[in-house]
NUGUZA-403335 format. One record per residue: residue in one letter; x, y, z of N, C-alpha, C in turn; residue number from 1. Coordinates in steps of 0.001 Angstrom, whole numbers, plus 500000, padded with zeros to 6 digits. Layout:
N
VEXTOR   residuo     n_px     n_py     n_pz    ca_px    ca_py    ca_pz     c_px     c_py     c_pz   num
VEXTOR         A        X        Y        Z        X        Y        Z        X        Y        Z   NUM
...
This chain:
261
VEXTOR   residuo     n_px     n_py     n_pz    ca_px    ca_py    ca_pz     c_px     c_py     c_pz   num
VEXTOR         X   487958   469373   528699   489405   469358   528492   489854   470783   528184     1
VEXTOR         X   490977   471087   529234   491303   472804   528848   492943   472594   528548     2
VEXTOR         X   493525   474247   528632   494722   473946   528375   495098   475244   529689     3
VEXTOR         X   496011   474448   529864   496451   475649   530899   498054   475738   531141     4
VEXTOR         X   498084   476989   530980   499907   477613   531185   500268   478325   533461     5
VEXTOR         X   501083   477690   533489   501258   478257   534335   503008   478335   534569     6
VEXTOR         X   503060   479596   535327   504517   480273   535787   505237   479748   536917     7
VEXTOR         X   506416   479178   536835   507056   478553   537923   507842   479826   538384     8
VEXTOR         X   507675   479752   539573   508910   481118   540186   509977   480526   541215     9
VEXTOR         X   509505   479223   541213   510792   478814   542296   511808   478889   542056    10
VEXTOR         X   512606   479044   542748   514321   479089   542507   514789   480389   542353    11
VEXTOR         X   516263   480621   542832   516977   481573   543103   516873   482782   541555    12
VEXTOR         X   517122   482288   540560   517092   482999   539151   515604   484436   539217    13
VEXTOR         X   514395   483692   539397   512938   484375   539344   513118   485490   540547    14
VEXTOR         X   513824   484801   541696   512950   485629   542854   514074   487050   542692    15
VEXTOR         X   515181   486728   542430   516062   487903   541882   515647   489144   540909    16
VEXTOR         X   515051   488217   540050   514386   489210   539076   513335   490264   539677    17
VEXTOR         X   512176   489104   540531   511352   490124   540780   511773   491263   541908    18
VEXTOR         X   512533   491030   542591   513767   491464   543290   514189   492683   542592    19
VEXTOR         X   514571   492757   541408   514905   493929   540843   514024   494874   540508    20
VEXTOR         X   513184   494661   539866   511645   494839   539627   510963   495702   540676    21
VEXTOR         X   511026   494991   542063   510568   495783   543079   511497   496744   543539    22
VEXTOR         X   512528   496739   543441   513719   498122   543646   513357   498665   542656    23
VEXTOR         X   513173   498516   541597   513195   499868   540509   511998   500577   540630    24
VEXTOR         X   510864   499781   540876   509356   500986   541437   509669   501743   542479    25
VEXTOR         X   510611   501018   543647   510934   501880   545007   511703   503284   544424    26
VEXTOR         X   512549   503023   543615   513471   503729   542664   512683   505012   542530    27
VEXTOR         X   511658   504835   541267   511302   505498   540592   510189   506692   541360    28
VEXTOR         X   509427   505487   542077   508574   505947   543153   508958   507419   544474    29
VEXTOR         X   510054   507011   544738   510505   507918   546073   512213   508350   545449    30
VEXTOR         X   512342   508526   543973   513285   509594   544033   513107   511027   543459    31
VEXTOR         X   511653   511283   543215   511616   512464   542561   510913   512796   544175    32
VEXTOR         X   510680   512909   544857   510380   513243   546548   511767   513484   547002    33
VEXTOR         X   512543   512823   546928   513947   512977   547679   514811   513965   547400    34
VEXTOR         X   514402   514361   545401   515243   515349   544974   514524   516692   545566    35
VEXTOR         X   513314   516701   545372   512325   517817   545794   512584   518435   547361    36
VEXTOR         X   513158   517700   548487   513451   517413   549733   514911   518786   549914    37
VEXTOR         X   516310   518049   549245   517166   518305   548567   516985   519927   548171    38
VEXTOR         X   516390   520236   547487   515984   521951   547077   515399   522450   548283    39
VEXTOR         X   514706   521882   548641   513697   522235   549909   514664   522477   551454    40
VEXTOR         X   515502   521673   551857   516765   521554   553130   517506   522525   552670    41
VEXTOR         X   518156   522487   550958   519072   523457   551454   518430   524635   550851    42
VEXTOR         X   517819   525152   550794   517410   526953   550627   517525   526848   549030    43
VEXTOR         X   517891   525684   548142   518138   526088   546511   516577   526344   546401    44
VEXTOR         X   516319   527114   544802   515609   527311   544544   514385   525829   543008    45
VEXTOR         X   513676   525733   543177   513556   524600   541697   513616   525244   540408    46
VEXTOR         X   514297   525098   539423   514247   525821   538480   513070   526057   537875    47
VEXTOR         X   513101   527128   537167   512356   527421   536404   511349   526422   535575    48
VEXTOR         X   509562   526802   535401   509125   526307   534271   509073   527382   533138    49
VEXTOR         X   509254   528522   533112   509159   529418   532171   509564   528762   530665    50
VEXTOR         X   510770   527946   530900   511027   527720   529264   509734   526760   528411    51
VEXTOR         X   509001   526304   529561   508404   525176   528704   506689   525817   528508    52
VEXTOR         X   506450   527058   529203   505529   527942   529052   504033   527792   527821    53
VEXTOR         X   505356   528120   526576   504587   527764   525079   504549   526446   524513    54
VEXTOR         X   504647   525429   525502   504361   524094   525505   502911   523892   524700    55
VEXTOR         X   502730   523902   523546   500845   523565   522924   500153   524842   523034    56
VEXTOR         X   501098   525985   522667   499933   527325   522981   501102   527907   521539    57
VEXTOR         X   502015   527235   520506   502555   527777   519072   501592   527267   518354    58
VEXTOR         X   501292   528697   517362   500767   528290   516279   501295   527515   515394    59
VEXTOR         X   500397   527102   514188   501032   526241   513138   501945   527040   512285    60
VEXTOR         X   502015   528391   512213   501843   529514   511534   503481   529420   511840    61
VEXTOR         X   504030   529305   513131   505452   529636   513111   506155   528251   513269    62
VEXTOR         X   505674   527087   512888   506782   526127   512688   506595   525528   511450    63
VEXTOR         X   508088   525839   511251   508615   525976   509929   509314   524871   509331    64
VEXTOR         X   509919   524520   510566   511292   523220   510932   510958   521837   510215    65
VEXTOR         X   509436   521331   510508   509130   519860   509836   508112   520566   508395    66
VEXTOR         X   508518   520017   507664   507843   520040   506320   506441   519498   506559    67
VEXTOR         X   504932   520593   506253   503627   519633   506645   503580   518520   505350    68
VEXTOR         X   503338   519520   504600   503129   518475   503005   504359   518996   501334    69
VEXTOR         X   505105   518211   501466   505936   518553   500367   505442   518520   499079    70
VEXTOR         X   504506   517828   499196   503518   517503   497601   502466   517730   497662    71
VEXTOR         X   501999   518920   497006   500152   519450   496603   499783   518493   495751    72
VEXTOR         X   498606   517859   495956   497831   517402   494468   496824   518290   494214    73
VEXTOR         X   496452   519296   494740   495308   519556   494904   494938   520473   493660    74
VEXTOR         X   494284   520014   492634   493575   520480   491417   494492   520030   490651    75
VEXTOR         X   495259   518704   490355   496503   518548   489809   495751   517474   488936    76
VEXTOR         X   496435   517481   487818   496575   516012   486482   497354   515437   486673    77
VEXTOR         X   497330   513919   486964   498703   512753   486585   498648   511925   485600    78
VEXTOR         X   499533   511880   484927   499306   510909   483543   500677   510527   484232    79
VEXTOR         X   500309   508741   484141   501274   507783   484334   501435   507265   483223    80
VEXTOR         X   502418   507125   482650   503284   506232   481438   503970   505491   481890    81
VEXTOR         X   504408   504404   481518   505578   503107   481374   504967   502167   482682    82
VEXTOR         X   503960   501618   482539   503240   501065   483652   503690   499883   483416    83
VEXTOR         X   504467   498636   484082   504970   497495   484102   504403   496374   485045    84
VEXTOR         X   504102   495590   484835   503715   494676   485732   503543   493496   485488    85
VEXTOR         X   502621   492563   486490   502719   491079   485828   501170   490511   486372    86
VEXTOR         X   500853   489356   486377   499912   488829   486838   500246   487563   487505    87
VEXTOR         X   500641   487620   489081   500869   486998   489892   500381   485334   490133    88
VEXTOR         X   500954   484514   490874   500390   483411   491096   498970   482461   490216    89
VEXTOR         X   500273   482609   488786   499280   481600   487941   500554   480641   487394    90
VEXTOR         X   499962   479350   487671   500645   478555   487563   500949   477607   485900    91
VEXTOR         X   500046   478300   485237   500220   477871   483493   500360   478839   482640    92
VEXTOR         X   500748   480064   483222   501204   481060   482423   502101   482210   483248    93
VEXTOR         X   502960   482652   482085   503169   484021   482542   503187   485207   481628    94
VEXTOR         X   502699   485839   482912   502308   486836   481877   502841   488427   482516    95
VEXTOR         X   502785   489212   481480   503471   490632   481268   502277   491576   481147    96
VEXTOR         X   502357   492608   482003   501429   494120   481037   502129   495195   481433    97
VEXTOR         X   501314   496046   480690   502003   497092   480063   500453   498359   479715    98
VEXTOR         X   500713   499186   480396   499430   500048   479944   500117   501941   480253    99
VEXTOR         X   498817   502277   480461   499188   504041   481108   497730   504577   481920   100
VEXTOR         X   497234   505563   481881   496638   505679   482784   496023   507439   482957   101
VEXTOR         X   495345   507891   483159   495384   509682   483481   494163   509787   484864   102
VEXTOR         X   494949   510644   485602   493555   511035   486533   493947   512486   487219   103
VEXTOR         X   492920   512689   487725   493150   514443   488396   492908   514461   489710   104
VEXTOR         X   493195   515044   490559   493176   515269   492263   492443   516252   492763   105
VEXTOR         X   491190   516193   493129   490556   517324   493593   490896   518012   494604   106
VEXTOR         X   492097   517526   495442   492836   518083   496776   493652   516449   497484   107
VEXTOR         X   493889   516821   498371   495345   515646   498892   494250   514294   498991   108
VEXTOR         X   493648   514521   499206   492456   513086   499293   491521   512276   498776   109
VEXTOR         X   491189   512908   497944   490402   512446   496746   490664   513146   495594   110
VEXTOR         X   490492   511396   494434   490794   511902   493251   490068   510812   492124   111
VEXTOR         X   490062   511345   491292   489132   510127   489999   490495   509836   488995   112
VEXTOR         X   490257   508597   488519   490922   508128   486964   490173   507328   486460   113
VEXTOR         X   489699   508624   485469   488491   507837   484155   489284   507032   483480   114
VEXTOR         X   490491   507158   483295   491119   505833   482281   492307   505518   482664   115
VEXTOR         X   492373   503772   482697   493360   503349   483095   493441   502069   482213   116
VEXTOR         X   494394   501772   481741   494459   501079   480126   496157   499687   480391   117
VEXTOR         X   495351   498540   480260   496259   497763   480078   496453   496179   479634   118
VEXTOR         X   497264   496230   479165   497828   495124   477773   498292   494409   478554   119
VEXTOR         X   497949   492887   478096   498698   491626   478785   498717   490828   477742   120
VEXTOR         X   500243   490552   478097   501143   489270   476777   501087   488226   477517   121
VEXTOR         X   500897   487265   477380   501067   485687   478570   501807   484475   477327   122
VEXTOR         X   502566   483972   478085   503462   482803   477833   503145   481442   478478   123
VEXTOR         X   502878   480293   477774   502566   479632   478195   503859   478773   478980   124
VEXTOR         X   503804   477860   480052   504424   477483   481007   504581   476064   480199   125
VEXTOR         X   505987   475527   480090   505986   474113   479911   504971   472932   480407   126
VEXTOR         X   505104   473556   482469   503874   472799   482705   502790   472513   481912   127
VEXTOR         X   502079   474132   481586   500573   473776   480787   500467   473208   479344   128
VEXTOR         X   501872   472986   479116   502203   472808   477578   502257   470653   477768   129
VEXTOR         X   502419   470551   478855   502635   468512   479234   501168   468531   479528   130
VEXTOR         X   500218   469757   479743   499167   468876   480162   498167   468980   478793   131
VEXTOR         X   498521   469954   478281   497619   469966   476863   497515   468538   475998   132
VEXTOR         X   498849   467499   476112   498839   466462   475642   498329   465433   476238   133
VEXTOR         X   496932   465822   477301   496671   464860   477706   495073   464797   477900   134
VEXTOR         X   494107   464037   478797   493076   464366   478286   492764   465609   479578   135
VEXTOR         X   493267   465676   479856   492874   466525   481198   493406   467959   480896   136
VEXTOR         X   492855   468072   480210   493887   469435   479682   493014   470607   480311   137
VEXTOR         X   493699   471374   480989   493278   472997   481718   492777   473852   480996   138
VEXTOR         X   492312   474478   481609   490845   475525   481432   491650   476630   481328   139
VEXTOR         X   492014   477241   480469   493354   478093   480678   492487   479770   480027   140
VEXTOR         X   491960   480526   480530   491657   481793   480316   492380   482877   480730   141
VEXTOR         X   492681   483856   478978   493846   484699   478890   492934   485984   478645   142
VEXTOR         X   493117   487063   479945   492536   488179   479746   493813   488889   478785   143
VEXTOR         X   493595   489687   477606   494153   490203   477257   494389   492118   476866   144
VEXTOR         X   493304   492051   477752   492737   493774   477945   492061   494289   479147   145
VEXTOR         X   492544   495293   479878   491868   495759   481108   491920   497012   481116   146
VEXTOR         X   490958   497446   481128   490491   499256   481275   489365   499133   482305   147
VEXTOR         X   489694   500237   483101   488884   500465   484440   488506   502645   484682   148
VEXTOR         X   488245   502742   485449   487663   504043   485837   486934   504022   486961   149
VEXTOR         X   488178   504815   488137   488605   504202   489574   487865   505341   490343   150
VEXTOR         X   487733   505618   491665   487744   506929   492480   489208   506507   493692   151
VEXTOR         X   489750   507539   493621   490775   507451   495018   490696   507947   496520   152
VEXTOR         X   491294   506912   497266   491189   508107   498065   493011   508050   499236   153
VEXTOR         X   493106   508699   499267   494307   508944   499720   494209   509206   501374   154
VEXTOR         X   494214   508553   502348   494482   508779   503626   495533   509268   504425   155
VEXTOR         X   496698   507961   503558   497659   508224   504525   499072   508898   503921   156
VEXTOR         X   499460   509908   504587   500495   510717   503899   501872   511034   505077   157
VEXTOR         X   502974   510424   504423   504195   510207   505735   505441   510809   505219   158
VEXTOR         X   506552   510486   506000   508020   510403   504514   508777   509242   505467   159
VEXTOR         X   510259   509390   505057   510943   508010   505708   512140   509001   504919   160
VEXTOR         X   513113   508318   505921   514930   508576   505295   515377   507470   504868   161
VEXTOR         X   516341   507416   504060   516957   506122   503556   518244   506682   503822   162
VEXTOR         X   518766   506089   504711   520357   505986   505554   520739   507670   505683   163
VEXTOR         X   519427   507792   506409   519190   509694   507613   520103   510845   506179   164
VEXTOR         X   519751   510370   505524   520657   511214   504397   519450   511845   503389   165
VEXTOR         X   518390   511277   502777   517645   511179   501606   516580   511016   502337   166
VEXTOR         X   516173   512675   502286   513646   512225   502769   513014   511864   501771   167
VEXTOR         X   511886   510910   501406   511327   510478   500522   509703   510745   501211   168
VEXTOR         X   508986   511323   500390   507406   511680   500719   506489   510876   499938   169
VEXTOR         X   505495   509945   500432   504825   508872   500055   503452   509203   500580   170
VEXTOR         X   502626   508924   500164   501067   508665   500419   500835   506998   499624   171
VEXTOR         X   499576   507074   500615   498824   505329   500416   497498   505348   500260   172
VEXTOR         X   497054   505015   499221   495666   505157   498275   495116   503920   498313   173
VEXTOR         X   494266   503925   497918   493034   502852   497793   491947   503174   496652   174
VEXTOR         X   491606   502722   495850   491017   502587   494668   489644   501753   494509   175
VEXTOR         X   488707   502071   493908   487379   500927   493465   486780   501820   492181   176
VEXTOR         X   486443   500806   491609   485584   501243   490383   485004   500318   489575   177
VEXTOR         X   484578   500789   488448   483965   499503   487513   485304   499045   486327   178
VEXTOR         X   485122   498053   485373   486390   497588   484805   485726   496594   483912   179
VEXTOR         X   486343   496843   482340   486035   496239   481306   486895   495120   481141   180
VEXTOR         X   487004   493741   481256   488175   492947   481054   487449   492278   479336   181
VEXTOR         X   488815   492057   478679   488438   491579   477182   489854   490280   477140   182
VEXTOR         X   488988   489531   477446   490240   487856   476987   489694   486811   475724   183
VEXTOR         X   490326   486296   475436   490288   485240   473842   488467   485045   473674   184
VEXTOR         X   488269   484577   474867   487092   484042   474469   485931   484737   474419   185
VEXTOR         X   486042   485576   475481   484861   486890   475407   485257   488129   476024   186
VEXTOR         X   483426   489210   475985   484122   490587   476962   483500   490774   477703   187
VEXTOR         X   483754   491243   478981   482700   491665   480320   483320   492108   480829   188
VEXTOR         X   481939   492812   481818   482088   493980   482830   481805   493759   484033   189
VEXTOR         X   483127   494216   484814   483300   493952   486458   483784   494954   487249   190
VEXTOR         X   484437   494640   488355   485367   496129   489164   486039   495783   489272   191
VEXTOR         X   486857   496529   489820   488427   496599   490292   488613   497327   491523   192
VEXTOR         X   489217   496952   492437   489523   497347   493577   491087   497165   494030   193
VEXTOR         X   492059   498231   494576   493098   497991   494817   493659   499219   495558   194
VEXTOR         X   495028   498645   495807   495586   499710   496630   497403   500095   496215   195
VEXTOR         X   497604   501435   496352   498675   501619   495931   499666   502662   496651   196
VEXTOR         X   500861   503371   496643   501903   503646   496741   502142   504765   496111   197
VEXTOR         X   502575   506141   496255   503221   506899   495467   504463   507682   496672   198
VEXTOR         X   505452   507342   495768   507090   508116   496147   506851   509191   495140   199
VEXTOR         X   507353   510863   496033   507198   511751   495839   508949   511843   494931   200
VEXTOR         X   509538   511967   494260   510370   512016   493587   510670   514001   493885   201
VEXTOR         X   510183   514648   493536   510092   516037   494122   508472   516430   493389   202
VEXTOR         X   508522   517678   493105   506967   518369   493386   506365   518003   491719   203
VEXTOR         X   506741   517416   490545   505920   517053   489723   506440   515494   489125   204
VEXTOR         X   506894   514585   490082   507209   513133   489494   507026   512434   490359   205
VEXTOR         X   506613   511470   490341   506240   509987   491299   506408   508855   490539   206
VEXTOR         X   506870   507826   491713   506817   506564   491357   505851   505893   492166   207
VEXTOR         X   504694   505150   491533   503956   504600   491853   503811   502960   491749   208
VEXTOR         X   503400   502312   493053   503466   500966   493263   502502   500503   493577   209
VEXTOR         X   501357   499278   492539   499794   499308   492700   499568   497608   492855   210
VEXTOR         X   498589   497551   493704   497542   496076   493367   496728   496313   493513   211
VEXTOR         X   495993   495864   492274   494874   495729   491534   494203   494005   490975   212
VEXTOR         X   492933   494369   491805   492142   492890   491449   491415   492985   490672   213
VEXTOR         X   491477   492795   489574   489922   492707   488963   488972   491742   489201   214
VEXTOR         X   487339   491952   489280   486928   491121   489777   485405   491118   488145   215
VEXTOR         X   485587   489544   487626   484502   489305   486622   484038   488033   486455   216
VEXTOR         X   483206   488239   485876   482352   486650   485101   483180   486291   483655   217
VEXTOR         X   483518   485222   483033   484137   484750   482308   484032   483791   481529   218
VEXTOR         X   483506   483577   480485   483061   482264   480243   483361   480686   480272   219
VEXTOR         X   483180   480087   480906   483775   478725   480810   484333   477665   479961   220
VEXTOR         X   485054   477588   479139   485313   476677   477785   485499   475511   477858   221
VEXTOR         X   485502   474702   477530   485632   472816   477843   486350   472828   476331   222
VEXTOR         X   488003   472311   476820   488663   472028   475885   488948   470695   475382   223
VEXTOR         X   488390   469729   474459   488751   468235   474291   490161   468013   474299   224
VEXTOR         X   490554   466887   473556   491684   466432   473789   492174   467191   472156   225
VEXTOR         X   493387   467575   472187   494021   468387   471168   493740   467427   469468   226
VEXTOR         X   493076   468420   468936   492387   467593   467540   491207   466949   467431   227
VEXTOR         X   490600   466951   468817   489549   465970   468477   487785   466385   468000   228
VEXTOR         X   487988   467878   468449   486855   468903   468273   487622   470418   468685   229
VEXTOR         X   486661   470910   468570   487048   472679   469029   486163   472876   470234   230
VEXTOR         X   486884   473858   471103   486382   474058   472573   484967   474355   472258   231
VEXTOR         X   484308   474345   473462   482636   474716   473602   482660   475397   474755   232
VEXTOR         X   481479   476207   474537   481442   477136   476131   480246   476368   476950   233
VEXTOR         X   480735   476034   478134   479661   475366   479191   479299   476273   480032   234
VEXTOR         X   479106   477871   479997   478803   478595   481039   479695   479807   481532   235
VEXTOR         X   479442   480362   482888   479762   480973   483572   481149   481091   484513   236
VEXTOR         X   481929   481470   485075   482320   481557   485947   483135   482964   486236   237
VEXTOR         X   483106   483058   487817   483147   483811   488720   484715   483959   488559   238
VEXTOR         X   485726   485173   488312   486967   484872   488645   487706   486300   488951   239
VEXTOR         X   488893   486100   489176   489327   487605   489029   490791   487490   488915   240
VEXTOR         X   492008   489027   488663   492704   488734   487988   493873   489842   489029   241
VEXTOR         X   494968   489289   489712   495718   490350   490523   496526   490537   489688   242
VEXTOR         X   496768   491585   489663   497571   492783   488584   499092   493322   490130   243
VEXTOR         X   500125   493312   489808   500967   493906   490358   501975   495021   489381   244
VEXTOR         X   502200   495999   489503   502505   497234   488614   503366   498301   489253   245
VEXTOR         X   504388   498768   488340   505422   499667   488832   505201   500664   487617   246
VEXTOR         X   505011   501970   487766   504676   503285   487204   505508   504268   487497   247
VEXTOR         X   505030   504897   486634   506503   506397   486363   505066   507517   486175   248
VEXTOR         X   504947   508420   486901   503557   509336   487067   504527   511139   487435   249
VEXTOR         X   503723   511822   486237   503742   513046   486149   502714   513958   486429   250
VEXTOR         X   502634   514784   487466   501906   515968   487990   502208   517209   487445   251
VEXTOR         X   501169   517776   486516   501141   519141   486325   499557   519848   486185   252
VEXTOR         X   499683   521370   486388   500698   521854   486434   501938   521701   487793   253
VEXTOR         X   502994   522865   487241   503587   522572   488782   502857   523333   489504   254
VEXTOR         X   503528   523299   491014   503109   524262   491895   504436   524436   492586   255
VEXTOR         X   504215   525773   493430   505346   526481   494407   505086   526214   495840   256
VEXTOR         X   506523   525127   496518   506067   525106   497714   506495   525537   498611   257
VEXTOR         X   505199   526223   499818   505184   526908   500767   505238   526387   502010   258
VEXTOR         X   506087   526355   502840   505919   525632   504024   504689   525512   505187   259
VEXTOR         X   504350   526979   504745   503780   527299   505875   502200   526994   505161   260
VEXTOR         X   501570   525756   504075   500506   525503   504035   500506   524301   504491   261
């Protein structure tokens, strides 16, 4: 048993089309011959290629016109402050963090951050609050600390206009490292892997836009029915934790920029 598509061309509508189709190759095909003909009958001459001469033979050295890189990192410190974010798609809590962060740039492409530091407040959800009164009550684990120490690497570096008025200069990073998570019940060590965003604000401010997974082991708790004992740990499990985050990041020292690097 197959599946098969096939093209109807009957009727006046199709054969028109392809109709056009085949005039426009005839078109395209035999009018740069006809113009060539044209110069050739009457004695004109074809213009010139001279202007297009230095077509891929200018150095980098004399164009000046497009900006290569508006933002050096290169031997630079960023300490990010006011780091905001949340922890996405959990359905019995919500939750808030809040951390900061420092790392240095060994040049536009790679860079380390030995510390990256962050606090999570979580609120419990009415939902998880109807099921606690019952016997089925959820397994509810609250990381409440995440510190990591990342390597970067920075590939991609562009800009964009916002309504041909305002250039904005952005690069797109990618992150892995190891990562301490500390929640109610215990502490362990995992990684973190993620990817992020920086808007060049001008030559020492960025706004940075990150996801971040942490990835750990966690202990398992078995919660009875409310009053009837205190939780017990049955083990292990495998979990991890997406972090979404909006940052305010400072580069110094400054630097002076030159077009022509």
């Amino acid at each position: 048993m197959g599946l098969s598509l096939k093209l109807h061309t009957s009727g006046f509508g199709p054969r028109l089309f392809f109709y056009f189709i085949f005039m426009a190759f005839v078109y395209v095909a035999f009018f740069p011959a006809k113009v060539l003909a044209q110069f050739e009958d009457g004695g004109e001459e074809l213009p010139s290629l001279d202007l297009f001469s230095d077509v891929g033979n200018v150095g980098d050295e004399e164009i000046i016109v497009i900006q290569k890189h508006f933002f050096n990192k290169d031997g630079r410190h960023e300490f990010t402050a006011g780091i905001l974010g949340g922890i996405p798609f959990d359905t019995f809590m919500v939750s808030l963090v809040g951390g900061a962060s420092y790392g240095y740039h060994f040049n536009r492409y790679f860079g380390i951050e030995p510390l990256h530091i962050l606090y999570a407040q979580h609120f419990e959800t009415n939902f998880s609050k109807g099921l606690r009164k019952t016997e089925n009550s959820p397994e509810i684990i609250r990381p409440t600390l995440f510190t990591s120490a990342t390597v970067s690497v920075s590939p991609l570096y562009g800009k964009v206009a916002y309504f041909q008025e305002h250039i904005y200069h952005y690069d797109v990073y990618g992150l892995i490292g190891p990562a301490f998570v500390m929640s109610e019940q215990s502490q362990t060590i995992g990684a973190v892997i993620g990817i992020g965003v920086r808007i060049f604000h001008n030559r020492w401010f960025t706004i940075k836009f990150e996801f971040r997974d942490y990835l750990y082991f966690e202990k398992r708790m078995d919660f009875p029915p409310t009053g009837s004992a205190p939780p017990t740990i049955a083990g292990k499990v495998f979990t991890n934790s997406f972090i979404l985050s909006l940052g305010w990041s400072l580069f110094f020292p400054k630097f002076q920029y030159n077009p022509l690097e």
